[in-house]
mmCIF file of the C-alpha atoms, coordinates in Angstrom:
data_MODEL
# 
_entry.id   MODEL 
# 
loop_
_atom_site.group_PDB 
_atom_site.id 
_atom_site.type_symbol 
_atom_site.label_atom_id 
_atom_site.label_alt_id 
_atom_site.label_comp_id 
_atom_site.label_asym_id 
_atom_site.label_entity_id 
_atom_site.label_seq_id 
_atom_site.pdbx_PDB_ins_code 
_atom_site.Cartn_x 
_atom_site.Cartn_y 
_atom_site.Cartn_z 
_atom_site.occupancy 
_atom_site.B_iso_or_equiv 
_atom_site.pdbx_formal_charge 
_atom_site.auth_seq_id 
_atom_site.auth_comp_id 
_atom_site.auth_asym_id 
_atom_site.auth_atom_id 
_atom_site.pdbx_PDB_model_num 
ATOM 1   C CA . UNK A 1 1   ? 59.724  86.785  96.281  1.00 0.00 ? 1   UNK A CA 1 
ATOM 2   C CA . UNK A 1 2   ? 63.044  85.532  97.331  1.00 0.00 ? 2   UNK A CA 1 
ATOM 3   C CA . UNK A 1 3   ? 64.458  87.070  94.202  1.00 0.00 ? 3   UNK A CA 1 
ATOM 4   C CA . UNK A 1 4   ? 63.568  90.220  95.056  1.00 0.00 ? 4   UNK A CA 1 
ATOM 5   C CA . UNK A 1 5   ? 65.033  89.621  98.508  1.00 0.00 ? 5   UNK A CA 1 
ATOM 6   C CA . UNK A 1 6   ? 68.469  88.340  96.956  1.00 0.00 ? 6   UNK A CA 1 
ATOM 7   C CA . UNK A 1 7   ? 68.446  91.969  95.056  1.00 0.00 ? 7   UNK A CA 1 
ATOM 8   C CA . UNK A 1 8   ? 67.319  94.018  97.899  1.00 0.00 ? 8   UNK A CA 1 
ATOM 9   C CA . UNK A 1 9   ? 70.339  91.990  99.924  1.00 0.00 ? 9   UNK A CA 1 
ATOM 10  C CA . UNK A 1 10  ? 73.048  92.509  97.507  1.00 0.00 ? 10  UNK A CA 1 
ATOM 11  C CA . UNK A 1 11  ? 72.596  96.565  97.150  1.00 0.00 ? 11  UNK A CA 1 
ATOM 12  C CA . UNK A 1 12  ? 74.384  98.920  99.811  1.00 0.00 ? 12  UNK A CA 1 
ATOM 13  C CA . UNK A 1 13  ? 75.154  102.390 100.582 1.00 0.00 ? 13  UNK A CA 1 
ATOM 14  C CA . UNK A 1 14  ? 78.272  104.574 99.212  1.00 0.00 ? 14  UNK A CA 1 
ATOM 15  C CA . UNK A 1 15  ? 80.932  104.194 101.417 1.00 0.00 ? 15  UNK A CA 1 
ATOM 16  C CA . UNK A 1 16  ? 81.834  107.678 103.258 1.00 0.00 ? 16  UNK A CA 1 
ATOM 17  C CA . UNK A 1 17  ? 85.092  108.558 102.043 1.00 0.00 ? 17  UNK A CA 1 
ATOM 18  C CA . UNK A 1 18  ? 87.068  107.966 105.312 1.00 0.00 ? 18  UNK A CA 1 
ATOM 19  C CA . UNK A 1 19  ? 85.599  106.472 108.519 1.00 0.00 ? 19  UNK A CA 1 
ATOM 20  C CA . UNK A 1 20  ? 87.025  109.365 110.415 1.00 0.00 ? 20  UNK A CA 1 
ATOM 21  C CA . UNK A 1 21  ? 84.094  111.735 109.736 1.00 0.00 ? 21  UNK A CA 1 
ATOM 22  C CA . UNK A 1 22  ? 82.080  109.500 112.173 1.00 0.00 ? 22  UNK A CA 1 
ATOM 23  C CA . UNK A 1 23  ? 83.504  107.530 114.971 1.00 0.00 ? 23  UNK A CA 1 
ATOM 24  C CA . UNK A 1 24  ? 80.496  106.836 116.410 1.00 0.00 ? 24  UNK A CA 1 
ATOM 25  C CA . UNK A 1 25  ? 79.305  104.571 113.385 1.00 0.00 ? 25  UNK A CA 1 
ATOM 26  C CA . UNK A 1 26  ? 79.291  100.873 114.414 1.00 0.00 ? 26  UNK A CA 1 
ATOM 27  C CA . UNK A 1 27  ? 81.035  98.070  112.482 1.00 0.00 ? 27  UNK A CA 1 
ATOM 28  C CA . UNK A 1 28  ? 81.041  96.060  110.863 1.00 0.00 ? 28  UNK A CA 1 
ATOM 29  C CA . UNK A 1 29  ? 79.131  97.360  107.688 1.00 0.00 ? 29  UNK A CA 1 
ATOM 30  C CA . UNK A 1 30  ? 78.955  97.041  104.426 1.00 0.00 ? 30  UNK A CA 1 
ATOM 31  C CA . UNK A 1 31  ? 79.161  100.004 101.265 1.00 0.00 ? 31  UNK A CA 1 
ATOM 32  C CA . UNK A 1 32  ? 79.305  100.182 98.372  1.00 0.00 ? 32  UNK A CA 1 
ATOM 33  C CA . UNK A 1 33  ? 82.560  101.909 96.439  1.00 0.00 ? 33  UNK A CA 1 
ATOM 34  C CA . UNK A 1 34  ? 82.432  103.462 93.110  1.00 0.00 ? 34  UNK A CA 1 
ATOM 35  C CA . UNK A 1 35  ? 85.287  103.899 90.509  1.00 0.00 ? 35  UNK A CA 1 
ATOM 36  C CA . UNK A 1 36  ? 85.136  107.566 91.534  1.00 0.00 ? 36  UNK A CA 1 
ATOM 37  C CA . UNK A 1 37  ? 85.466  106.409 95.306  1.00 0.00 ? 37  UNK A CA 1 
ATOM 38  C CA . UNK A 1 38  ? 88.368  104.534 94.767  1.00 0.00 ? 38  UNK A CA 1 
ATOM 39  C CA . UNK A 1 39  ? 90.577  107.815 93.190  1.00 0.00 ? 39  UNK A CA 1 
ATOM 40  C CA . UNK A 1 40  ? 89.396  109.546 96.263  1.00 0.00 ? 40  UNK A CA 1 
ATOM 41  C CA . UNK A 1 41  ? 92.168  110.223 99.331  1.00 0.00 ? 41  UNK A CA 1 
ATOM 42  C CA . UNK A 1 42  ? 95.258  109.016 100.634 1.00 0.00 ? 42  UNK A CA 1 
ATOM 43  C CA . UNK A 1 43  ? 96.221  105.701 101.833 1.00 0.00 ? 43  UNK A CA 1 
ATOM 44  C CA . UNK A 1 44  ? 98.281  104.766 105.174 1.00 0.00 ? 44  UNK A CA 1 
ATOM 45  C CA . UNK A 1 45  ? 99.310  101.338 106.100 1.00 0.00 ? 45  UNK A CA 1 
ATOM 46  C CA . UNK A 1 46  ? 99.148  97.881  104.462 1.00 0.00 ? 46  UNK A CA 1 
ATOM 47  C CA . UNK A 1 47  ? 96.352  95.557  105.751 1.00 0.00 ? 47  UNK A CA 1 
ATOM 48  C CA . UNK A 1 48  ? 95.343  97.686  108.988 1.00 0.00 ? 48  UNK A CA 1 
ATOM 49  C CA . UNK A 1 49  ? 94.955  101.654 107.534 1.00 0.00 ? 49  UNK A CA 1 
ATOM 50  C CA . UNK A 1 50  ? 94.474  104.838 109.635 1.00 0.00 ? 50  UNK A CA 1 
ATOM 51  C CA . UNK A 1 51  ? 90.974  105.379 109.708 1.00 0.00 ? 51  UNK A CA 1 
ATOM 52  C CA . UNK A 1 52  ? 91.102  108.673 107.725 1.00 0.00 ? 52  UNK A CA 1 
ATOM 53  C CA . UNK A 1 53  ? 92.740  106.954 104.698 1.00 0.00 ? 53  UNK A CA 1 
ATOM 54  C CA . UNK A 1 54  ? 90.401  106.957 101.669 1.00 0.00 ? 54  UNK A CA 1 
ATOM 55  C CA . UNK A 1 55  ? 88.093  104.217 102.392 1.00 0.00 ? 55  UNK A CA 1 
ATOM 56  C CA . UNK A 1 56  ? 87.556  102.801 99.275  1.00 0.00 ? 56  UNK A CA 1 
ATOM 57  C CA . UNK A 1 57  ? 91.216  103.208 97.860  1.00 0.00 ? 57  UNK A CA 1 
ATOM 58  C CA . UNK A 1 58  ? 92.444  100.957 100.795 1.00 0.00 ? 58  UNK A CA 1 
ATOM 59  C CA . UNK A 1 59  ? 89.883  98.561  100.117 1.00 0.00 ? 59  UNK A CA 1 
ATOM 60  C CA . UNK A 1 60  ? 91.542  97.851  96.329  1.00 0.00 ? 60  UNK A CA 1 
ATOM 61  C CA . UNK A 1 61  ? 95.064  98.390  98.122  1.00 0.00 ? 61  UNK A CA 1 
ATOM 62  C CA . UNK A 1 62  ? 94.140  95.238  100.376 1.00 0.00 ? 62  UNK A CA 1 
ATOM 63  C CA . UNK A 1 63  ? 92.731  93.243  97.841  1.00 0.00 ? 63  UNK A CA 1 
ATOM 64  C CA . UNK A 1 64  ? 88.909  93.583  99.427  1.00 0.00 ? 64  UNK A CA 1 
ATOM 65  C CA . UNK A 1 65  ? 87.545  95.173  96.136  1.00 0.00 ? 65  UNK A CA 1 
ATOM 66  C CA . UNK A 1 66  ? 89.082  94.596  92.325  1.00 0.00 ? 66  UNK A CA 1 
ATOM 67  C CA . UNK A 1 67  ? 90.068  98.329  90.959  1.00 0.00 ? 67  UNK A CA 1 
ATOM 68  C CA . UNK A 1 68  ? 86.407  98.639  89.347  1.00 0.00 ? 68  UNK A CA 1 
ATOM 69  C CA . UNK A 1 69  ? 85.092  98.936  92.639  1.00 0.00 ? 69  UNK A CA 1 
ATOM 70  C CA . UNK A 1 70  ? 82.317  96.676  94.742  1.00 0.00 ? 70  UNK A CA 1 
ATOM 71  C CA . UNK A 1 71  ? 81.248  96.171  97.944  1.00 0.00 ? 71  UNK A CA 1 
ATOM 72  C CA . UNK A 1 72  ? 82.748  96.158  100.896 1.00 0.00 ? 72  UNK A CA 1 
ATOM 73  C CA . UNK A 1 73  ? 82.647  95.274  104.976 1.00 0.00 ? 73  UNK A CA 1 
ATOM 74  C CA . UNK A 1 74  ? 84.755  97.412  106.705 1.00 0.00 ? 74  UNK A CA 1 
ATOM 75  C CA . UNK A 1 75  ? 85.490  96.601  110.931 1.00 0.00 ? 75  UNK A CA 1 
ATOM 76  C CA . UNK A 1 76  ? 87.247  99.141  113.071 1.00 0.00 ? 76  UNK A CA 1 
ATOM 77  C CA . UNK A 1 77  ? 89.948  98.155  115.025 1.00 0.00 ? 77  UNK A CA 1 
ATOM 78  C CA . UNK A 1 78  ? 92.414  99.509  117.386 1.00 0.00 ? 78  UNK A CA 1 
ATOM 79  C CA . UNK A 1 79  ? 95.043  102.359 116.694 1.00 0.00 ? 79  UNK A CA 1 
ATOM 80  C CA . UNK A 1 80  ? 98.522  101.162 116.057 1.00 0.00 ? 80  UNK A CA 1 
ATOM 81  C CA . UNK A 1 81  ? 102.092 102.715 116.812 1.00 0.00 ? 81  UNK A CA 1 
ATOM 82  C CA . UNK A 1 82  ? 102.963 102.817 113.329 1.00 0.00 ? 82  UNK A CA 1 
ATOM 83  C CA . UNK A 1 83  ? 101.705 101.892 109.781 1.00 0.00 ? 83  UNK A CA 1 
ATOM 84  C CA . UNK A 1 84  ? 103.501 100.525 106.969 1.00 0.00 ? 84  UNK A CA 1 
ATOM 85  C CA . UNK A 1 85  ? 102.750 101.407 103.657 1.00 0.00 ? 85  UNK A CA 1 
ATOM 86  C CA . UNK A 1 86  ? 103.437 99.436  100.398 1.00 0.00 ? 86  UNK A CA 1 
ATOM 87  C CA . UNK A 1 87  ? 102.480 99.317  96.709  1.00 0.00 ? 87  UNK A CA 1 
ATOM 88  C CA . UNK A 1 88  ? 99.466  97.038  96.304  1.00 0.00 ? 88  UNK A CA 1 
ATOM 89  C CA . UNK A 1 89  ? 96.847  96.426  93.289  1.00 0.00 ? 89  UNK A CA 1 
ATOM 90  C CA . UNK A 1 90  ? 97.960  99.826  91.254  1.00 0.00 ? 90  UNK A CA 1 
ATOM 91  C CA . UNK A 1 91  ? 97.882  101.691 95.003  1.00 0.00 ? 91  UNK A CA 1 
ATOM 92  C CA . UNK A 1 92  ? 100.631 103.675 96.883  1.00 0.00 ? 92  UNK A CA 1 
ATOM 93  C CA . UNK A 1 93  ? 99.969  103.493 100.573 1.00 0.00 ? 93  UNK A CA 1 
ATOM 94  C CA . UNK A 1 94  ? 102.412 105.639 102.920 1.00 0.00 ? 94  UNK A CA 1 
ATOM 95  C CA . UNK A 1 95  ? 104.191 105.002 106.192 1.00 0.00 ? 95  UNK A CA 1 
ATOM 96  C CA . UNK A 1 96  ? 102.126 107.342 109.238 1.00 0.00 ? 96  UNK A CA 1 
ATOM 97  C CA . UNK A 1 97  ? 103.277 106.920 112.745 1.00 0.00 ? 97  UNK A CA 1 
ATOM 98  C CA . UNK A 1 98  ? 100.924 106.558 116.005 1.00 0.00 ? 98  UNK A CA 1 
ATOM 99  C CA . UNK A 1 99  ? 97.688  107.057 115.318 1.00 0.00 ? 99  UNK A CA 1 
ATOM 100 C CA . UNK A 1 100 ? 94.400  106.371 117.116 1.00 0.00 ? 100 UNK A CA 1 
ATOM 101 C CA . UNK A 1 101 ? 92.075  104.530 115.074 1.00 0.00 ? 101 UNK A CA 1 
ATOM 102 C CA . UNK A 1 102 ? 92.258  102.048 112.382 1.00 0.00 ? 102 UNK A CA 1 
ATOM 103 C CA . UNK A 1 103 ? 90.238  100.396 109.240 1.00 0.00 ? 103 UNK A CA 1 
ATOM 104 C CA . UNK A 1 104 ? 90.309  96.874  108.400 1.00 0.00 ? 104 UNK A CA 1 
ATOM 105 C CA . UNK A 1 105 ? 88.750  94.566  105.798 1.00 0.00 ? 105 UNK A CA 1 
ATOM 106 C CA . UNK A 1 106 ? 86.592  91.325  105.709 1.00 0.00 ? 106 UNK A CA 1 
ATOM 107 C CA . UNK A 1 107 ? 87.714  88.891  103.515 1.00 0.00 ? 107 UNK A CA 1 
ATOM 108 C CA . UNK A 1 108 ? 85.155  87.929  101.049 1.00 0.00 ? 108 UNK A CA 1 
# 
């Protein structure tokens, strides 16, 4: 039985594709992202994202997932006055300016 509880444990959800469809969603959590995920959206910032850059294709730019995709715990955190962007891990992030809410990522 605690097999079965290990497996049960190490399955999650999709991820959405940005957590700006639903503020209201508490976090931390934990998704899974797919290969497709990861092609999916644009990317602002380096390390703290805007929280409608594509999820899962900010998770590979900061390292939280490889680029074959994996689970991930994501935490919201405040808005910031600007974002940086960079080339990480095969993935262009941009530059954005003030914006209200942000995306980070738990180490694993």
């Amino acid at each position: 039985m605690p097999a079965q509880a290990a497996t049960a444990d190490t399955q999650a959800e999709p991820c959405p594709i940005r957590l700006s469809i639903n503020r209201e969603l508490p976090t931390p959590f934990t998704c899974t992202c797919s290969t497709e995920a990861i092609q999916q959206g644009a990317v602002w910032g380096t390390d703290t994202y805007t929280d409608d850059s594509g999820l899962c294709r900010a998770a590979v730019h900061a390292g939280a997932i490889p680029s074959a995709g994996g689970r991930v715990t994501v935490l919201r955190v405040a808005g910031r006055p600007l974002y940086i962007g960079s080339r990480r891990n095969g993935i262009q992030s941009d530059d954005y300016g003030a914006y209200s809410d942000s995306i980070r990522f738990q180490a694993r």
